[in-house]
C-alpha positions, -999 to +999 in steps of 0.1 A: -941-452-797-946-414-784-950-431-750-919-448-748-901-417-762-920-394-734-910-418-708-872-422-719-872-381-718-886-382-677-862-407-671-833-389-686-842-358-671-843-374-634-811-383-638-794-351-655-813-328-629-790-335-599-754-338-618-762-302-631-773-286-602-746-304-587-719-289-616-738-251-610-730-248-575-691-265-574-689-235-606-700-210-581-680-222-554-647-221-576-659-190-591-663-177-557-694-159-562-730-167-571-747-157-606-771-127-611-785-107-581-769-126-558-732-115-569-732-092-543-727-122-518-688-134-525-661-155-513-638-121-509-659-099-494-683-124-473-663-157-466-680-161-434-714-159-451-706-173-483-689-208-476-713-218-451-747-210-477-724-223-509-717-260-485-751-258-476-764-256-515-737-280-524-744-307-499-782-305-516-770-304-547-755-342-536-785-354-524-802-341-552-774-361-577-775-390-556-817-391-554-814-389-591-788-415-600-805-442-573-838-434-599-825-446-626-804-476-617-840-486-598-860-479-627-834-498-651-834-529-630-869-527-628-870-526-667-847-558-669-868-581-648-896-575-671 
């Protein structure tokens, strides 16, 4: 029973890994700024520098989002053919 618990965490956690890191970085980029040490780089005084890094992180974030969403759908149609 643990085991099926443990492995219904993993899987739940592949897949929420990519939407959040997805929603942190669309929050910066409306926000205009990044979190903690990094506050220093912003949208008003850097928009050359900042738009460019924050589309960067963003377009990772995707593929990170879209990794982890192709995991589970795979891994549920997996399950059902057993």
């Amino acid at each position: 029973m643990m085991d099926k618990f443990r492995t219904w965490a993993a899987i739940i956690g592949m897949t929420l890994i990519g939407p959040i890191i997805l929603g942190f970085f669309v929050v910066c980029l409306i926000r205009g700024e990044f979190p903690g040490r990094l506050s220093a780089l912003n949208a008003a005084d850097h928009p050359i520098l900042f738009y460019p890094i924050i589309l960067a992180l963003l377009y990772g974030a995707l593929k990170c989002a879209q990794i982890s969403v192709m995991f589970a759908i795979g891994y549920l149609r997996g399950r059902s053919r057993h």
